[in-house]
Backbone bond lengths (Angstrom), bond angles and torsions (degrees), N, CA, C in turn:
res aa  C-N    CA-C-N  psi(-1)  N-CA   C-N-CA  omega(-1)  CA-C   N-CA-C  phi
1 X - - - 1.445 - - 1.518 110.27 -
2 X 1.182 122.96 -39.09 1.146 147.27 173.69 1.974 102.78 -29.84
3 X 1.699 94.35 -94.87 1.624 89.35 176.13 1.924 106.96 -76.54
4 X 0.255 105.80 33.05 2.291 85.65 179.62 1.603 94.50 -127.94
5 X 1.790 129.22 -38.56 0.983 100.01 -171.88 1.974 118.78 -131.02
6 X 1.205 83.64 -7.82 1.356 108.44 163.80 1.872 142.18 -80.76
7 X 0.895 128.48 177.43 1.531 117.81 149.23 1.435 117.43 -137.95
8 X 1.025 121.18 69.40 1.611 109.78 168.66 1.366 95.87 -87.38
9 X 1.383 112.59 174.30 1.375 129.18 162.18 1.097 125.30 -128.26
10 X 1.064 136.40 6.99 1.471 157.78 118.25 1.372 143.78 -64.62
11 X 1.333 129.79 148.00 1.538 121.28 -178.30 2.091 96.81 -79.32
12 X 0.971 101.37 -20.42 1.776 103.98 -166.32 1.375 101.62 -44.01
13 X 1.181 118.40 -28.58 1.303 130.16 -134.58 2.123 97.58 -103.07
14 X 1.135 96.38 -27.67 1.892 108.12 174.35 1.478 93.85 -67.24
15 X 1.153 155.65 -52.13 1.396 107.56 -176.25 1.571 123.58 -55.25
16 X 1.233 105.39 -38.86 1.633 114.78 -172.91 1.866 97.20 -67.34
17 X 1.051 126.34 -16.86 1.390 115.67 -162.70 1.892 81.29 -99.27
18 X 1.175 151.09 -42.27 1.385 156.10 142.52 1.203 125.34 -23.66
19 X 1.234 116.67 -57.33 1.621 111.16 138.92 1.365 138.32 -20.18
20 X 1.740 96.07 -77.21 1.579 94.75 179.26 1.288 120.17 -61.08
21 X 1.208 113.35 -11.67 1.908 115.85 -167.63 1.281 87.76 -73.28
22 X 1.189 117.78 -57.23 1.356 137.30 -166.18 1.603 103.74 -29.65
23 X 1.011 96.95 -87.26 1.537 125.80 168.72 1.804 105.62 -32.02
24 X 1.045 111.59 -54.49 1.402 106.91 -171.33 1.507 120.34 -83.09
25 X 1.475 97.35 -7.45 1.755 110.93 158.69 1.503 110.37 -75.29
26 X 1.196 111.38 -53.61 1.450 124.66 -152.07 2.140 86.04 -77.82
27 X 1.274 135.38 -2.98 1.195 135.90 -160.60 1.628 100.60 -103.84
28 X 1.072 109.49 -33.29 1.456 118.23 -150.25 1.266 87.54 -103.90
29 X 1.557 123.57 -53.27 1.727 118.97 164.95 1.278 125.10 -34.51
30 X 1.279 117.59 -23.67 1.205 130.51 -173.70 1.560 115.71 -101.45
31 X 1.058 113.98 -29.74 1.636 134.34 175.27 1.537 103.18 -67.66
32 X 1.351 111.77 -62.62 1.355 111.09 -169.54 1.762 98.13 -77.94
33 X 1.217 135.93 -6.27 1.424 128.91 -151.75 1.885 113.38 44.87
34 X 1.332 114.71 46.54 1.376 98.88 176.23 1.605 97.15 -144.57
35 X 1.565 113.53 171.41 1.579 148.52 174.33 1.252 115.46 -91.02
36 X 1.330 114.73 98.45 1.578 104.21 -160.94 1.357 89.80 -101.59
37 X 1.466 137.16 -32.24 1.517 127.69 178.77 1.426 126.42 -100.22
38 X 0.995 108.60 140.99 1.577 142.44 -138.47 1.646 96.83 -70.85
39 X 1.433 117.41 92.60 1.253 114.64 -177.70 2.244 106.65 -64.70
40 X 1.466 89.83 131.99 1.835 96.39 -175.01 2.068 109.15 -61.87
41 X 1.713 96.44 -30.57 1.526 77.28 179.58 1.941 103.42 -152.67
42 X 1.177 117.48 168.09 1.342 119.35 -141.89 1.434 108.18 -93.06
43 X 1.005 133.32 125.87 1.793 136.80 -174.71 1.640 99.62 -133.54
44 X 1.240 82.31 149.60 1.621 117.12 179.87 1.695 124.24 -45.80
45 X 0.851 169.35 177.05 1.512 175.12 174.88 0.988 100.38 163.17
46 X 2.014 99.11 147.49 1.722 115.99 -176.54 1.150 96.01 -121.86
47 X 1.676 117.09 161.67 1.328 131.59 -156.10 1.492 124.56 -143.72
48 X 1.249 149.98 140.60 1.071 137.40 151.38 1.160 130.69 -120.72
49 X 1.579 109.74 85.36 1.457 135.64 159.07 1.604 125.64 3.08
50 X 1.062 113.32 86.73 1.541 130.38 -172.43 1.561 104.71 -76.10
51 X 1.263 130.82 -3.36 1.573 127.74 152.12 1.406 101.07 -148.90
52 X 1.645 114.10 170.81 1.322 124.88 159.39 1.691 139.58 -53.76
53 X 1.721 81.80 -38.46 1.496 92.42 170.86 1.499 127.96 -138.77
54 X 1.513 112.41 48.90 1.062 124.86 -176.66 2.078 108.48 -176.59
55 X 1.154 125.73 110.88 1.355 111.25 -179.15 1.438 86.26 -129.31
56 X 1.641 94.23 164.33 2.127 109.06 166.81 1.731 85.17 -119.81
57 X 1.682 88.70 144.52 1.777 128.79 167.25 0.958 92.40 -119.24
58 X 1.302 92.21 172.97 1.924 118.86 151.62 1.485 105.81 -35.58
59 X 1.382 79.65 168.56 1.737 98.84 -167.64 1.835 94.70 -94.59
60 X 1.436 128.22 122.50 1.297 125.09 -162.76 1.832 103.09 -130.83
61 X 1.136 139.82 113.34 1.219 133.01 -179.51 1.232 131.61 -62.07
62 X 1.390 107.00 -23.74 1.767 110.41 -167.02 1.462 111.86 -143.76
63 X 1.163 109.30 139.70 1.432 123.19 175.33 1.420 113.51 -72.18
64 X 1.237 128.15 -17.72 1.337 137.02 166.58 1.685 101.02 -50.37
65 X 1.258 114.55 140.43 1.270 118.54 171.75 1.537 127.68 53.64
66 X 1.154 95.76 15.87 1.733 108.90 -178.50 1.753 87.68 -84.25
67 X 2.071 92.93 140.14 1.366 98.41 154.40 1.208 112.32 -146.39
68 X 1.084 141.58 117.11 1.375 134.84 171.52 1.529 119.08 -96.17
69 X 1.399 94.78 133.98 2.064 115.19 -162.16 1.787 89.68 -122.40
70 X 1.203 88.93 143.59 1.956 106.99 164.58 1.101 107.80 -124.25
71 X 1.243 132.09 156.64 1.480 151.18 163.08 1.442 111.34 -124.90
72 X 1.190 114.79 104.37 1.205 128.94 175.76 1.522 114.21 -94.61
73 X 0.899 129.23 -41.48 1.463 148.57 170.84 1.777 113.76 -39.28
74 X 1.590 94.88 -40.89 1.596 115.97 171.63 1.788 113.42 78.90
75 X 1.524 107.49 15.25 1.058 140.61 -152.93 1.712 90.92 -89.26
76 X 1.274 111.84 -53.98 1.665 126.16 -179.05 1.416 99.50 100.28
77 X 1.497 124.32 27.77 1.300 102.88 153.95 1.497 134.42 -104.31
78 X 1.591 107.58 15.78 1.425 115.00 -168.14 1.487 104.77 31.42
79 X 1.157 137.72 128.00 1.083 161.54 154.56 0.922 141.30 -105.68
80 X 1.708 111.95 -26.93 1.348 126.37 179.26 1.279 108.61 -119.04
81 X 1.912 120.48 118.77 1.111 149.72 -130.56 1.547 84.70 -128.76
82 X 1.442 107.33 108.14 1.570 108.54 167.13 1.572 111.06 -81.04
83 X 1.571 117.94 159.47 1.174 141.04 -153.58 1.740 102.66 -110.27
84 X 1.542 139.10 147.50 1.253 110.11 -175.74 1.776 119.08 -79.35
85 X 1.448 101.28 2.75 1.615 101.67 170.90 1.156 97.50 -104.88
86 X 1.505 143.69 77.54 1.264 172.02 160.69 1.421 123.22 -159.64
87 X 1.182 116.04 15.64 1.415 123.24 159.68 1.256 122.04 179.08
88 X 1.148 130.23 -173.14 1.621 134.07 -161.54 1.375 111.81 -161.16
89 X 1.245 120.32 122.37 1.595 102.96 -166.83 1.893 94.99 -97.56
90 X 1.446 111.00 176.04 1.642 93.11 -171.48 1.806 77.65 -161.38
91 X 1.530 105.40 147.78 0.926 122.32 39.05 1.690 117.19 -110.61
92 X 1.803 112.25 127.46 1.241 106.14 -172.65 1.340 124.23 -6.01
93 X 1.649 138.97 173.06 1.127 135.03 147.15 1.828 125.27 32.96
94 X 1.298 118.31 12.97 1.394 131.04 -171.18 1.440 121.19 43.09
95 X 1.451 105.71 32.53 1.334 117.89 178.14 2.123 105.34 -98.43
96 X 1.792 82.75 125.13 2.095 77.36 167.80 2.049 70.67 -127.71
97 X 1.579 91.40 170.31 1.475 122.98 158.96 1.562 99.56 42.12
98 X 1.127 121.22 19.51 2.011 105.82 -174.28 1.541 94.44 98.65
99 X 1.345 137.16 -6.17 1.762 136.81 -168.60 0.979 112.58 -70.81
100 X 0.991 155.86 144.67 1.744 140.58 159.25 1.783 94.74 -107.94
101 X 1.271 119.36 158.12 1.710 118.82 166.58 1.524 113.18 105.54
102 X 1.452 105.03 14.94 1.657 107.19 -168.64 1.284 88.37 -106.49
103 X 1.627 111.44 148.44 1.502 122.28 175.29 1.831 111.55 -95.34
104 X 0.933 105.33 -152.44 1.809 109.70 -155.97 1.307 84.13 -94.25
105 X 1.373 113.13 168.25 1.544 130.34 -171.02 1.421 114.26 -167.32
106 X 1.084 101.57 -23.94 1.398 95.05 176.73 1.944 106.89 -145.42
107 X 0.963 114.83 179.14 1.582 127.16 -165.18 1.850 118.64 -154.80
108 X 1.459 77.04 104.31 2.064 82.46 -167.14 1.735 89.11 -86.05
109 X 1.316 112.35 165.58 1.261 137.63 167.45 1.521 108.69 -84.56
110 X 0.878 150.43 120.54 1.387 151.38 152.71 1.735 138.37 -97.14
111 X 1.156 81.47 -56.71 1.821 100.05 161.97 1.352 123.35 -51.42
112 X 1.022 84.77 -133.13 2.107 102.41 -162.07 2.040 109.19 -94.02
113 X 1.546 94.39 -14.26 1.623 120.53 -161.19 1.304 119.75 -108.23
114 X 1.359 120.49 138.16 1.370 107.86 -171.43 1.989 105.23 -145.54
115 X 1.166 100.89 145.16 1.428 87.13 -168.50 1.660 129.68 -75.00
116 X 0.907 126.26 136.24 1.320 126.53 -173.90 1.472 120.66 -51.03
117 X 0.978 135.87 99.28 1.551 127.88 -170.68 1.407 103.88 -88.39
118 X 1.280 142.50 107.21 1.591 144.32 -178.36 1.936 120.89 -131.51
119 X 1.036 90.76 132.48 1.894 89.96 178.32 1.255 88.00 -21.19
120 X 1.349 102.59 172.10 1.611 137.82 -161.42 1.933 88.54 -113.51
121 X 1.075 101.18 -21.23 1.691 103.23 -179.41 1.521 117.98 -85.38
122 X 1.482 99.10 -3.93 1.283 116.64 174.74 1.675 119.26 -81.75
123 X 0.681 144.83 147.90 1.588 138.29 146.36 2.009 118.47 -20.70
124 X 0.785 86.39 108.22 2.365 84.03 179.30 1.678 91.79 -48.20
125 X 1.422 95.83 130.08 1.409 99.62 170.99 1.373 126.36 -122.03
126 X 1.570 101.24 30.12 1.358 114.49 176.62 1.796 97.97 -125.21
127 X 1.478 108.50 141.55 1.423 125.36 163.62 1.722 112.25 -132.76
128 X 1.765 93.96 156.57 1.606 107.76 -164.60 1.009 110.19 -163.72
129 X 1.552 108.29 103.54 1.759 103.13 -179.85 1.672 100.35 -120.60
130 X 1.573 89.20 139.69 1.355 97.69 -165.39 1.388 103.97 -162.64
131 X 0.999 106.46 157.25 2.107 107.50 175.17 1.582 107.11 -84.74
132 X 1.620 79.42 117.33 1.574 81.79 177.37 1.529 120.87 -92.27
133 X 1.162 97.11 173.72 2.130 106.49 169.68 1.724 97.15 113.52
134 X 0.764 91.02 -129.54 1.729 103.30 -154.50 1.641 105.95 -145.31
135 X 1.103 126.11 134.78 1.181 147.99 177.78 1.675 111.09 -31.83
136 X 1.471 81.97 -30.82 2.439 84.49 -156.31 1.811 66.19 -178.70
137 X 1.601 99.00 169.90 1.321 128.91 -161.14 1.538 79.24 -109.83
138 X 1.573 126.28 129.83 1.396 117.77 160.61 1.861 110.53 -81.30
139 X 1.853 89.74 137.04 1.482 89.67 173.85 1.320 131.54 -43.85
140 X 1.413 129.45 -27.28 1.695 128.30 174.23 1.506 101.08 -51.03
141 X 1.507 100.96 -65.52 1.942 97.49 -179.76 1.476 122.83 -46.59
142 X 1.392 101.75 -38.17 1.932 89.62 -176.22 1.473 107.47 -73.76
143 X 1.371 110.61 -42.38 1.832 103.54 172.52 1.423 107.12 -57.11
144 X 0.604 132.01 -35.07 1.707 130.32 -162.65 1.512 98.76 -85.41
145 X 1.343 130.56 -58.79 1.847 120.91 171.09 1.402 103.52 -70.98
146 X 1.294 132.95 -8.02 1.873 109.67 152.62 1.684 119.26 -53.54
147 X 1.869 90.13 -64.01 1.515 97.10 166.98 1.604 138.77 -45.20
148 X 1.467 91.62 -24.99 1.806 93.34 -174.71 1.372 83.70 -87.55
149 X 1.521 138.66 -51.85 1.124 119.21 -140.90 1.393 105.01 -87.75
150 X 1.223 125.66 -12.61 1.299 125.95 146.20 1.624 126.07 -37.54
151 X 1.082 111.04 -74.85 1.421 117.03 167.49 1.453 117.69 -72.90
152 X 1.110 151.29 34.37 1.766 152.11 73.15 1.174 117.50 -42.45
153 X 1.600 134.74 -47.10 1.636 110.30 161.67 1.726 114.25 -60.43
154 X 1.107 137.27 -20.29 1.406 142.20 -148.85 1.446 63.26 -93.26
155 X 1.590 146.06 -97.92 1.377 138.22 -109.10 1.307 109.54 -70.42
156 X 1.424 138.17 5.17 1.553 132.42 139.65 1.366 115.39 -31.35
157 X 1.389 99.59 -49.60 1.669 103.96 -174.50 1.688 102.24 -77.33
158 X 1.233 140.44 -16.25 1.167 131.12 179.00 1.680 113.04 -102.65
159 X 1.251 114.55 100.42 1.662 101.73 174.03 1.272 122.61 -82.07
160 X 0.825 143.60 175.06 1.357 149.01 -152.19 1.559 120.23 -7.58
161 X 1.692 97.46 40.97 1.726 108.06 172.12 1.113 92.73 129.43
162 X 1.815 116.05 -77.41 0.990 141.70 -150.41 1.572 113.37 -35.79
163 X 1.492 144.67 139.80 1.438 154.75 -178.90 1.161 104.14 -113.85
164 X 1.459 140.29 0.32 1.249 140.00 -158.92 1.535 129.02 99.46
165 X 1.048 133.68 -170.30 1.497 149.56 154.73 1.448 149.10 -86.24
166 X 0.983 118.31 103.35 1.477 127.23 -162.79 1.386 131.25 -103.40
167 X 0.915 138.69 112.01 1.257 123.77 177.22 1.875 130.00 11.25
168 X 1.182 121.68 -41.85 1.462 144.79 169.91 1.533 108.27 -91.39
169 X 1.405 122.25 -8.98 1.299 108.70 -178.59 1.733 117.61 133.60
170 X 1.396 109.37 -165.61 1.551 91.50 159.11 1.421 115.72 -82.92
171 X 1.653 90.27 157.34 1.770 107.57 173.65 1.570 99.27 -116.16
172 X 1.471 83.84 144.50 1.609 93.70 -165.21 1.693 89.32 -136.75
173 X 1.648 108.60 161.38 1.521 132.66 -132.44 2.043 66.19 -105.42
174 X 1.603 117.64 119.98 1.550 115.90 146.36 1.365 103.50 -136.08
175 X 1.134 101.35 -173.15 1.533 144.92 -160.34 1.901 92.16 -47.40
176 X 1.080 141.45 128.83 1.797 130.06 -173.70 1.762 104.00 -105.07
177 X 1.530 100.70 102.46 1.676 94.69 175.09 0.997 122.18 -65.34
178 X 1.661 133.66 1.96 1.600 131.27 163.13 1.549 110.71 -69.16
179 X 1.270 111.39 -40.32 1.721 108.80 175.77 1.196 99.84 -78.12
180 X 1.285 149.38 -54.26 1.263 131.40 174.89 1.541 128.77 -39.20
181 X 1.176 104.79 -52.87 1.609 120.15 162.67 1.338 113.78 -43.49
182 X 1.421 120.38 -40.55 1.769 107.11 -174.82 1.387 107.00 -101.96
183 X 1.991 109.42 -6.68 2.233 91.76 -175.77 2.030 84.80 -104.51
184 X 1.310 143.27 -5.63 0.967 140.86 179.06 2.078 105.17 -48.19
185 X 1.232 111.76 -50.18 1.731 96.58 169.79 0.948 118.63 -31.20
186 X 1.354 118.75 -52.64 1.318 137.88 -136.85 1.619 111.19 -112.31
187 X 1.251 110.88 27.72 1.598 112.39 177.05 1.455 112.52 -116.19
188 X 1.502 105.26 133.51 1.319 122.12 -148.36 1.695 106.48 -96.20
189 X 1.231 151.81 179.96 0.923 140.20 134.61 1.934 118.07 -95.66
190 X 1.247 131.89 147.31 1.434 108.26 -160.74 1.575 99.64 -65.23
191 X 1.860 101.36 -170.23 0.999 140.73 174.18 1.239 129.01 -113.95
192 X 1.249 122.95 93.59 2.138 127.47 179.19 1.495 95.73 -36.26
193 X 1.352 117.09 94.59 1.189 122.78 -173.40 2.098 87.76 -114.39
194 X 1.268 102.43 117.55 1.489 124.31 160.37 1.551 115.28 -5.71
């Protein structure tokens, strides 16, 4: 980021340019509600199942190490260890909109098992450990946290908003509809996460 889209002329200057990335990852994760990097190994999350035979989780890449547990009992010990001909993760083939590269999102029931649907005042009686994030970072997101994180290193130069003066007046530091435009696919609504 340093030389291709920036200008420092110094290395001093890479933490602050590390930062903003930082920040403009951790911004957009939050915008879209999703995990765009590829967790290395698979942990647990609790759930509450918005139908019987079909719920959305996190966004999880691999079927490797997937396990899905129910607790019916409401006890919280999941006990009952689904089988992989008891469910189907979707979206089919990792295709949304014509996309190819999207990870699982949701989890139909198929088998013999069906998910417990229970007040929210109840104990989550669905569990799912699985590697989360996303397969690969889609290119819209990495262009789009260059751009943001660009303009978070730029706002040093803007104090209290302000970018300077323009012909029309002051210019002041907002919201950039080019990054919006490329993480907008990709915004999630959350997940009744346990």
């Amino acid at each position: 980021m340093t030389t291709a889209r920036s200008s420092p002329t110094n290395t001093a200057e890479d933490a602050k340019l590390a930062d903003a990335l930082d920040a403009a990852s951790r911004g957009i994760e939050k915008t879209t509600h999703r995990q765009f990097i590829a967790a290395a190994t698979a942990t647990a999350r609790i759930y509450y199942p918005d139908k019987d035979y079909r719920t959305k989780v996190d966004d999880f890449y691999t079927t490797t190490d997937l396990v899905i547990k129910t607790d019916t009992a409401g006890d919280g010990t999941y006990a009952t260890t689904w089988s992989a001909a008891d469910y189907q993760p979707e979206p089919l083939n990792g295709v949304v909109d014509g996309e190819s590269g999207w990870p699982f999102y949701f989890i139909r029931a198929v088998g013999s098992y069906r998910f417990p649907c229970v007040s929210v005042t109840s104990r989550a009686p669905l569990q799912v450990t699985a590697r989360w994030g996303w397969p690969a970072v889609p290119a819209n997101i990495k262009e789009g946290c260059l751009i943001l994180a660009e303009e978070i290193y730029s706002l040093k130069n803007a104090p209290f908003g302000v970018g300077g003066y323009g012909q029309f007046g002051i210019i002041r530091a907002r919201e950039n509809p080019m990054v919006y435009a490329r993480i907008h696919p990709y915004i999630d609504e959350p997940v009744l996460v346990g």
